[in-house]
C-alpha positions as CSV (number, residue, x, y, z in Angstrom):
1,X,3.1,11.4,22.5
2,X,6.8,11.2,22.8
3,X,7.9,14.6,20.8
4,X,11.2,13.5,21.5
5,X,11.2,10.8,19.3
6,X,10.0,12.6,16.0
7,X,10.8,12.1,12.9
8,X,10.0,13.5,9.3
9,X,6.8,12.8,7.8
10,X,7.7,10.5,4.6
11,X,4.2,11.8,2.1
12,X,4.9,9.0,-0.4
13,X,4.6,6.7,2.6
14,X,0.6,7.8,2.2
15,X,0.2,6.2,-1.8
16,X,-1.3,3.8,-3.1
17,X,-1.3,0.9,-6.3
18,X,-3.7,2.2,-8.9
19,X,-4.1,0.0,-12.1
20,X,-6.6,0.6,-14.9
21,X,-5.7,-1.0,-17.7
22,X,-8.8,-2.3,-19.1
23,X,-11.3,0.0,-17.2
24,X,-13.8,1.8,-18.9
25,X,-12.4,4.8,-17.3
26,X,-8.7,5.6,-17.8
27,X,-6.8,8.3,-15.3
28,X,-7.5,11.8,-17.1
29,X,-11.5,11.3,-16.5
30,X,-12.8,13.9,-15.0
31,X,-14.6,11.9,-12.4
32,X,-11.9,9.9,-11.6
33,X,-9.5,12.6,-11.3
34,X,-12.4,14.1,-8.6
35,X,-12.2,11.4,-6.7
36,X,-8.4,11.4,-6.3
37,X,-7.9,14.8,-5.6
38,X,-10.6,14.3,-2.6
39,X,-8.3,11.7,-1.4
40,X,-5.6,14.2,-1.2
41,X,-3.5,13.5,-4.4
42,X,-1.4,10.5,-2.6
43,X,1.7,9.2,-4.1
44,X,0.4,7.2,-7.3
45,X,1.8,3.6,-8.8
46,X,2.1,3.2,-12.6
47,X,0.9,0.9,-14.1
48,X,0.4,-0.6,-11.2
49,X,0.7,-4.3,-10.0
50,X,1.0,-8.0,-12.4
51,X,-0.1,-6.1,-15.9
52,X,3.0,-3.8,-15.7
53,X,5.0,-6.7,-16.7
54,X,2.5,-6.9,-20.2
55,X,2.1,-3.2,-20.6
56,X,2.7,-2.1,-23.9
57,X,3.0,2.2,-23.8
58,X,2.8,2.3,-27.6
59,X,-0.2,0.2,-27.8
60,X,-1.6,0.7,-25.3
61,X,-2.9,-2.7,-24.1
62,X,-1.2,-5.9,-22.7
63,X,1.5,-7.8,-24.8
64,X,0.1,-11.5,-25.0
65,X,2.9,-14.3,-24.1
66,X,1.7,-17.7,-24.4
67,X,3.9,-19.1,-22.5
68,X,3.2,-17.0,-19.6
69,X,-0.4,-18.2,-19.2
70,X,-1.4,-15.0,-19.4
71,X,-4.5,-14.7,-21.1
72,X,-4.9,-10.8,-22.3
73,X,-6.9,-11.2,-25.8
74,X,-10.2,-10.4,-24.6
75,X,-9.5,-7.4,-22.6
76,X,-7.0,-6.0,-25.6
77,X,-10.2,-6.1,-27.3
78,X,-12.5,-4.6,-25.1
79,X,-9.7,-1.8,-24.7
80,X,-9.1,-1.5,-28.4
81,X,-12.8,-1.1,-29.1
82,X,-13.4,1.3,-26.4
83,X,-10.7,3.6,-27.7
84,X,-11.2,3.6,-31.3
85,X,-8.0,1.5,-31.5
86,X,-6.0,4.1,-29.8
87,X,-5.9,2.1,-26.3
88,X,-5.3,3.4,-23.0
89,X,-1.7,5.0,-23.7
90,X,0.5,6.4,-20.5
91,X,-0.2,10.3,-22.2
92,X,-3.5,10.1,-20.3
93,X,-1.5,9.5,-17.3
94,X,0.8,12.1,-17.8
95,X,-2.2,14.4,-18.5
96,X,-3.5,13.1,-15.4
97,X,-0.4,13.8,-13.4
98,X,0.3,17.3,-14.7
99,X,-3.3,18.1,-14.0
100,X,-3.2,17.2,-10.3
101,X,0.5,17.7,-9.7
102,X,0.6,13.8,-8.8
103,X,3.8,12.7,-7.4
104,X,4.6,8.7,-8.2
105,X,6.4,6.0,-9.5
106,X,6.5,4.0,-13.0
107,X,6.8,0.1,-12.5
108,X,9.1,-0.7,-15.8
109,X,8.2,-3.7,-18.0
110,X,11.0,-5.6,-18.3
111,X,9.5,-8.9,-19.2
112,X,8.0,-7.9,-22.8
113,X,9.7,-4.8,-23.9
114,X,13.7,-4.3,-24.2
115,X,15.5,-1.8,-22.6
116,X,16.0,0.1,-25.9
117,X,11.9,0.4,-26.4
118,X,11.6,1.0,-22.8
119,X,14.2,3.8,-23.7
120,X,12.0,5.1,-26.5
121,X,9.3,5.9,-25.0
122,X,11.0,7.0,-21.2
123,X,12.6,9.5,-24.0
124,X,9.6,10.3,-25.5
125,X,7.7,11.0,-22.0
126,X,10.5,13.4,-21.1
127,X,10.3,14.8,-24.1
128,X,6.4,16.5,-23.0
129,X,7.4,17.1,-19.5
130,X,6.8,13.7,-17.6
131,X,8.6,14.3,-14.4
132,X,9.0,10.8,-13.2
133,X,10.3,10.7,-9.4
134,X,10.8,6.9,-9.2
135,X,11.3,3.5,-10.6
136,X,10.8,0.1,-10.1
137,X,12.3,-2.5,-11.9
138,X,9.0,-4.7,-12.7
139,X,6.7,-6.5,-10.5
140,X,6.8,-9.8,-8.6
141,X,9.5,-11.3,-11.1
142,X,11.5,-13.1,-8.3
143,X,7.9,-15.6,-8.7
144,X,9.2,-18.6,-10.8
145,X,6.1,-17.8,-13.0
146,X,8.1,-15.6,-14.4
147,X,11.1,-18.2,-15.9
148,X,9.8,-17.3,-19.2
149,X,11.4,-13.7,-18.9
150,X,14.1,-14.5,-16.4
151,X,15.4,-17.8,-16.5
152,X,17.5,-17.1,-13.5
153,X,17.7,-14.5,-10.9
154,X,21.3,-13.6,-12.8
155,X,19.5,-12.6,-15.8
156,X,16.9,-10.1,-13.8
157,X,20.1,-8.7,-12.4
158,X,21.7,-8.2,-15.7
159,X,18.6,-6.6,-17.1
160,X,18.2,-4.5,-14.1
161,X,21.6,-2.8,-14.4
162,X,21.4,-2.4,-18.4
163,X,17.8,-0.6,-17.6
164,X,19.1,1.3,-14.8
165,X,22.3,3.2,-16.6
166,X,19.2,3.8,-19.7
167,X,17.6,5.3,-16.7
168,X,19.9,7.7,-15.3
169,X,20.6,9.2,-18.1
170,X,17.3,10.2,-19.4
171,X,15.8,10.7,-15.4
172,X,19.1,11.8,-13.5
173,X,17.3,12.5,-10.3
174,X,14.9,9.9,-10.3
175,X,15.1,7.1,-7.8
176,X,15.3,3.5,-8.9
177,X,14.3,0.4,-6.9
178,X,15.1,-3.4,-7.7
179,X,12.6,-6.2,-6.6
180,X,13.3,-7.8,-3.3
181,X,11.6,-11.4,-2.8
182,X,8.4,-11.3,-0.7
183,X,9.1,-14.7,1.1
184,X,11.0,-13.1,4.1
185,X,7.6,-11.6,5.1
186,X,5.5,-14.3,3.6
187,X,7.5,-17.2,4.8
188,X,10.6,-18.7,6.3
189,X,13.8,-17.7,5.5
190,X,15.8,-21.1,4.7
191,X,19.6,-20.6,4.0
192,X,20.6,-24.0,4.4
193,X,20.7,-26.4,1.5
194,X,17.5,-28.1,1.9
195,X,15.3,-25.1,0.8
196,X,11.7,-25.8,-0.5
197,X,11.9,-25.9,-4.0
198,X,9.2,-23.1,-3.9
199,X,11.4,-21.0,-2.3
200,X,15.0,-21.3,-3.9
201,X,14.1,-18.9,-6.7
202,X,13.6,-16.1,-4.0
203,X,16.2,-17.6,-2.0
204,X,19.1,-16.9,-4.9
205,X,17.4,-14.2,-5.5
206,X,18.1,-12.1,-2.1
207,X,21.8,-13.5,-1.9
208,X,22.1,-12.2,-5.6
209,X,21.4,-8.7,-5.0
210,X,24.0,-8.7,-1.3
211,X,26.4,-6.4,-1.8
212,X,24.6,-4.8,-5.0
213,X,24.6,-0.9,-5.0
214,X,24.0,-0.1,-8.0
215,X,20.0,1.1,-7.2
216,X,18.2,3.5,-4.6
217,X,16.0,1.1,-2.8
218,X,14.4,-2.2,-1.8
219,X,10.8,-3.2,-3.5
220,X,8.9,-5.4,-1.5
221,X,5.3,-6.7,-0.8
222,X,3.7,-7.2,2.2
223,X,0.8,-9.3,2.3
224,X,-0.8,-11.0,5.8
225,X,-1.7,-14.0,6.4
226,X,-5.3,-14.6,7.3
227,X,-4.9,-18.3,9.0
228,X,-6.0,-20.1,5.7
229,X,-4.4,-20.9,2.1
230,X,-5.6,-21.4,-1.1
231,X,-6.0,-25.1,-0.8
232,X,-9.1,-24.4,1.7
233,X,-12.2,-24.5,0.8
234,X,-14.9,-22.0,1.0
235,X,-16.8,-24.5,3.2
236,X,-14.0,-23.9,5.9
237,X,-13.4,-20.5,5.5
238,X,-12.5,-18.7,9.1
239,X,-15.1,-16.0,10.3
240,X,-14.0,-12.8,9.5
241,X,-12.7,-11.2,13.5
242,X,-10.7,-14.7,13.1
243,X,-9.1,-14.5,9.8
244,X,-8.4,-10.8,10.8
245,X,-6.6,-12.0,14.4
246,X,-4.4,-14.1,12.2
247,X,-3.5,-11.2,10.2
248,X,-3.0,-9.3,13.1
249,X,-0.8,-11.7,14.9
250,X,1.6,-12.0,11.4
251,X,1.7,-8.4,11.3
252,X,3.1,-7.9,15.2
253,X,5.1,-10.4,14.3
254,X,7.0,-9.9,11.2
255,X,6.9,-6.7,10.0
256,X,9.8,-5.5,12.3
257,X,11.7,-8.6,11.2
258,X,11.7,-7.9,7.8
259,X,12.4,-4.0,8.0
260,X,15.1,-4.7,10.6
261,X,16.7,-7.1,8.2
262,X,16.1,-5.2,4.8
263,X,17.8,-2.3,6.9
264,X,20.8,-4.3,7.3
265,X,21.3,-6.5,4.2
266,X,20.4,-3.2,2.2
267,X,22.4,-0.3,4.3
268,X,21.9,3.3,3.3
269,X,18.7,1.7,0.4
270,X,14.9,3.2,1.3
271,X,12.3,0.6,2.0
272,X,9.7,0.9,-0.8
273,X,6.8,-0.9,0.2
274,X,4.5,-0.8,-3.3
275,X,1.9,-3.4,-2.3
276,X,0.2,-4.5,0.9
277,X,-2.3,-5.5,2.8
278,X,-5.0,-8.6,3.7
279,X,-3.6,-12.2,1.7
280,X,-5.7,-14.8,-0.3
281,X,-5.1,-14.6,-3.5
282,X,-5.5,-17.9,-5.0
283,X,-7.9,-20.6,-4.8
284,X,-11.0,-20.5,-3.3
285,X,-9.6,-17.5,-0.9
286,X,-10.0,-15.6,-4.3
287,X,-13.8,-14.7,-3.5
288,X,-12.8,-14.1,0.6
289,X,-14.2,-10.9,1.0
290,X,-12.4,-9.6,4.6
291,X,-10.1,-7.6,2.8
292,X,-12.5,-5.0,1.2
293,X,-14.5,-4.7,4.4
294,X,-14.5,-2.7,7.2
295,X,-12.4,-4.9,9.2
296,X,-10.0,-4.7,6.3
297,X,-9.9,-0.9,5.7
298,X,-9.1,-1.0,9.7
299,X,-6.5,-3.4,9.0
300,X,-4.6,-1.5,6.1
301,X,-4.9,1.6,8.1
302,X,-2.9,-0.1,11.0
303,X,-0.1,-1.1,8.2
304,X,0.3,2.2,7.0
305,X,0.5,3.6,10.5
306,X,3.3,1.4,11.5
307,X,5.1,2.8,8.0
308,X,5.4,6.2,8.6
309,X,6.8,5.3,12.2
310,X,10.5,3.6,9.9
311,X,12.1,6.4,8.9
312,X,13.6,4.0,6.1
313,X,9.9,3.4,4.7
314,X,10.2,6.1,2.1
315,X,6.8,4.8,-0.5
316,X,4.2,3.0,0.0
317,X,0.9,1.9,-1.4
318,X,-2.0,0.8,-0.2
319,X,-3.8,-2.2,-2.6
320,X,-5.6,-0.5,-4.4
321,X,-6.7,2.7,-5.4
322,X,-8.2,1.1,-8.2
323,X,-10.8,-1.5,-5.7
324,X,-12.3,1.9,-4.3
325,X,-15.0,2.5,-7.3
326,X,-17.8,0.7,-9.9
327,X,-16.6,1.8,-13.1
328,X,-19.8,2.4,-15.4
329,X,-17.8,4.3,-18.4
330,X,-19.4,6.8,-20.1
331,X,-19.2,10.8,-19.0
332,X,-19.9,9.8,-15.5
333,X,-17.0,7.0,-15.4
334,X,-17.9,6.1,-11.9
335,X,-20.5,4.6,-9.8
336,X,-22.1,7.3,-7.4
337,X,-20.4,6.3,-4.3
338,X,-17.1,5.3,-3.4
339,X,-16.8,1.4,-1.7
340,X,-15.9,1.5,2.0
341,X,-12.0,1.4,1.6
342,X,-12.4,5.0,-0.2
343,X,-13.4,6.5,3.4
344,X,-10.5,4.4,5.6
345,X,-7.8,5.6,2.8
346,X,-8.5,9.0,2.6
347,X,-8.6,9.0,6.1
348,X,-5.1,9.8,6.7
349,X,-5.0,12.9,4.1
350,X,-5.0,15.4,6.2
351,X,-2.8,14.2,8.4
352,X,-0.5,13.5,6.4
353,X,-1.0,16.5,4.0
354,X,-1.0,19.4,6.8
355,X,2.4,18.1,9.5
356,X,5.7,17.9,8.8
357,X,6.5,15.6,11.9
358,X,5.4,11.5,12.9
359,X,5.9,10.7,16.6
360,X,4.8,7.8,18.3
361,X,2.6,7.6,21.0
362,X,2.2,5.3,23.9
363,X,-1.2,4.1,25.0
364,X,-1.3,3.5,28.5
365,X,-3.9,0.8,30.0
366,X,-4.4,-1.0,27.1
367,X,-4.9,-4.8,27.0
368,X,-2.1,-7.6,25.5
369,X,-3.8,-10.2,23.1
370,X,-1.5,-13.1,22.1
371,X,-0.5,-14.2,18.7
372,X,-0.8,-17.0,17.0
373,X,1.5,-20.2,17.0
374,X,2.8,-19.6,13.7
375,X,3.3,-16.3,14.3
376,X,3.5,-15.7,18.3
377,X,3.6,-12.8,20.6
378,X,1.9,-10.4,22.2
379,X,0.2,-7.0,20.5
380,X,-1.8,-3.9,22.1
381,X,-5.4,-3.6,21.5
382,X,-5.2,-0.4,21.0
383,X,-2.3,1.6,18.9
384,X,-1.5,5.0,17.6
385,X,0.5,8.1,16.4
386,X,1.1,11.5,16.2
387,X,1.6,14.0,12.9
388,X,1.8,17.5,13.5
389,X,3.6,20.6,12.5
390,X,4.3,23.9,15.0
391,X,0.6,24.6,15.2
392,X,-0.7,21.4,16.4
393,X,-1.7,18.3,14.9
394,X,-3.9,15.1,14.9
395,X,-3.8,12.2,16.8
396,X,-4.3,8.9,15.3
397,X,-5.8,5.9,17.4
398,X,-6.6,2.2,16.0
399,X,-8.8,0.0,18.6
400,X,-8.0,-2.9,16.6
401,X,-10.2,-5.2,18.7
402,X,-13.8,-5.4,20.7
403,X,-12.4,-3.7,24.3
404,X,-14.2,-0.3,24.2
405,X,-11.6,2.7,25.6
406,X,-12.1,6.3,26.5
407,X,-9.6,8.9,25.8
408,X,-10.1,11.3,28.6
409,X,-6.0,12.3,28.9
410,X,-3.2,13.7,26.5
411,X,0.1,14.2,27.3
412,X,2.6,15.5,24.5
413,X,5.9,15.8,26.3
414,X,8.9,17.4,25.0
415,X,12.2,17.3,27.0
416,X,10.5,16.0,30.0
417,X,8.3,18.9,29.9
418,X,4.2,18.8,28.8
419,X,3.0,21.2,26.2
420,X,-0.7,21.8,26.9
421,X,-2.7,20.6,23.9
422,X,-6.5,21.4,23.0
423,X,-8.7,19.0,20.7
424,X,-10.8,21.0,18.2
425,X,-12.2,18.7,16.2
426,X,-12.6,14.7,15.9
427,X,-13.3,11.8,13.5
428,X,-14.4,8.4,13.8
429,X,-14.7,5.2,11.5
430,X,-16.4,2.2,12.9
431,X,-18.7,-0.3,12.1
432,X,-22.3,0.6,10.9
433,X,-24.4,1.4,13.9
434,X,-27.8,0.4,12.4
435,X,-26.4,-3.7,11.8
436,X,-25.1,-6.3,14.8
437,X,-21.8,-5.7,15.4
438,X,-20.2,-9.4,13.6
439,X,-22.6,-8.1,10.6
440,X,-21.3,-5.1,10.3
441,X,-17.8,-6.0,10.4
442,X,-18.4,-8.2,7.3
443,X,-19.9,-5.1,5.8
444,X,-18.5,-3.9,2.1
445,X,-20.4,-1.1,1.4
446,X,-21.4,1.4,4.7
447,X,-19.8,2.2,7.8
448,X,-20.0,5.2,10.5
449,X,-18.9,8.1,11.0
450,X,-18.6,9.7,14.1
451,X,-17.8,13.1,14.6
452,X,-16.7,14.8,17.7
453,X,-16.9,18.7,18.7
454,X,-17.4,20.8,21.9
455,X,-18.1,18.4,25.1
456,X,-17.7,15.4,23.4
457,X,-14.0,16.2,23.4
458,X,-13.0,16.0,26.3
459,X,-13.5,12.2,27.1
460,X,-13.7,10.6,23.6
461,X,-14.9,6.8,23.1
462,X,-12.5,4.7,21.6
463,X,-15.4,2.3,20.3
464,X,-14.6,-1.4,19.2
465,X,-13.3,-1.8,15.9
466,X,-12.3,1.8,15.3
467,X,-10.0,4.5,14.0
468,X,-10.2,8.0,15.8
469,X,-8.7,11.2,14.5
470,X,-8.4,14.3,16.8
471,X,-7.1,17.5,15.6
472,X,-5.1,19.3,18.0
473,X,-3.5,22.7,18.9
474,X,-1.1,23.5,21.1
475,X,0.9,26.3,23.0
């Protein structure tokens, strides 16, 4: 672990989407609230993700735009019923919030509600305390889906500087973000006259906001492709260790791309990254399952370790918070155990929750696997990190692939010297031991975990398919 090379620990980088709206169980149930503060309180996202653009505070429930092709009517009813007619207003939130002393961030519905109502009830939330952090301005509206609230990039950039100035003077500390087009991760950047009609919206887009300084920071999304599209059919659907090698290979291979060049079009603006993880969201890819198993818990896990090593990452959020549960309603709210992506997200908690300091670390011996052609390269089997604070620390290590490693040596070296470190404790994640391995890494429900104490320290198995945590002291 190169001490050297430290830098602060960005919290909100450990966050995730959460979106309820139409749940039997809204965010100040006492179950739900449980299971978040077990997760260790990470930074939240409200309303969360394509709904925020419908959300209607004083109602409640979704606006319904026709012209969208959006249809919202059922579930407004199913809410509406539920509630009395009272709906599932942003005061639960706020109770929620103040309750768990949640930091987070309030995705602002600029398709459906004007600035002056978003005004009103911004007012209003201040008015009983809301302590709002952060901003972003909408969701995905760069999409050309949504021409029926922005007919042009022009008018989102109009809107977003009316909202912002409403903003700052209600929430004069808070940070506000504007929407950056997903396509520089997603796809090729064209700049030359013969863009893809597909892509021009997002194209004048990003030149639009060049040279803009009127926000905080960059929204973006970062979804990974998984070698198919929504054109394939579930007949040809990869195996899951492929899809997830395609992911793998796009990841290695874009993510420092698209940082390096937000970092530079954007200078001095935080990186808010508000959704990622595994692709496939249209088509038949809609009912591919990789992203909620195993192998994709291991996956998200590997994108938010490579987030807290940009210091301009300052938010990000895993998708979603609101995947991790059955929702049965009632007193008990939730089904009695957490899905598999609960125990891979809360994961990092204490980490993240008990050091003040991210360092990299370099894993010596490790093997090279090559990309992809679409997306080549090279990338480690195994990869990992350090967070600590003056006391020690944990040590975070991802075997991405089906090499088994052992971790017999630890060096943590400071101005060329070594500090001597001692493991105390250790924590595995990795595919259920009672299944075949290429079952169990299809797995949605179970997986294993391992934990480590005493001998067992001293020459810990990096098992295929696994994420390790060793805390750590030091002198």
């Amino acid at each position: 672990m190169r001490l050297d090379e430290r830098t602060d620990l960005q919290k909100s980088v450990f966050g995730a989407n959460c979106l309820l709206i139409g749940r039997p169980v809204w965010y100040d149930h006492p179950e739900f609230i449980k299971r978040y503060e077990e997760a260790g309180t990470p930074f939240f996202r409200f309303p969360g993700g394509t709904p925020a653009n419908y959300y209607n505070p004083f109602k409640g429930i979704n606006d319904e735009i026709p012209e969208s092709g959006r249809d919202y009517a059922r579930r407004n009813q199913e809410i509406l019923e539920r509630t009395n007619g009272k709906g599932q207003t942003p005061a639960g939130f706020f109770r929620f919030a103040k309750k768990t002393e949640a930091r987070y961030s309030v995705v602002v519905n600029m398709s459906t509600l004007s600035v002056e109502e978003n005004k009103k009830w911004l007012t209003e939330a201040k008015r009983r305390g809301a302590d709002i952090a952060a901003f972003e301005l909408g969701n995905e509206l760069y999409f050309g889906s949504y021409r029926w609230a922005f007919q042009t990039p022009e008018d989102y950039l109009e809107c977003a500087k009316k909202t912002t100035g409403m903003l700052r003077r209600i929430y004069p500390k808070a940070k506000i973000g504007v929407l950056v087009p997903s396509h520089i991760y997603t796809d090729e950047s064209f700049l030359s006259d013969d863009v893809p009609a597909g892509l021009r919206r997002q194209e004048e887009w990003m030149e639009m906001l060049r040279g803009e300084d009127f926000f905080d920071s960059v929204v973006i999304h970062l979804y990974n492709t998984v070698g198919m599209d929504g054109k394939t059919k579930r007949k040809n659907f990869l195996p899951y260790p492929e899809a997830y090698k395609h992911a793998l290979a796009h990841l290695n291979h874009s993510l420092d791309i698209t940082c390096d060049l937000l970092e530079n079009e954007f200078p001095g603006k935080s990186i808010w990254i508000t959704e990622y993880g595994l692709g496939g969201f249209s088509g038949d890819l809609r009912s591919y399952k990789l992203r909620g198993s195993h192998l994709g818990g291991l996956f998200s896990g590997l994108m938010l370790m490579k987030f807290f090593e940009r210091p301009s990452v300052e938010v990000s959020s895993w998708h979603s918070f609101s995947h991790f549960f059955d929702y049965i309603g009632g007193e008990q709210g939730l089904g009695e155990e957490p899905h598999l992506l609960y125990h891979h997200f809360k994961f990092f908690a204490e980490p993240v929750n008990k050091s003040d300091y991210y360092a990299p670390v370099n894993i010596a011996g490790c093997r090279k696997r090559e990309g992809t052609p679409r997306h080549p390269g090279q990338y480690p089997e195994v990869e990992g990190g350090g967070f600590f604070s003056r006391s020690g620390g944990y040590l975070v290590l991802i075997n991405k692939l089906d090499t088994p490693y052992r971790l017999d040596q630890f060096e943590a070296l400071y101005k060329g010297r070594q500090r001597k470190v001692t493991f105390v404790r250790g924590l595995q994640l990795r595919p259920r031991e009672d299944q075949e391995l290429s079952t169990a890494l299809r797995d949605q429900v179970k997986l294993s975990e391992v934990e480590f104490e005493g001998a067992d320290l001293n020459a810990v198995e990096i098992a295929p398919y696994s994420i390790t945590r060793l805390e750590f002291e030091w002198r």
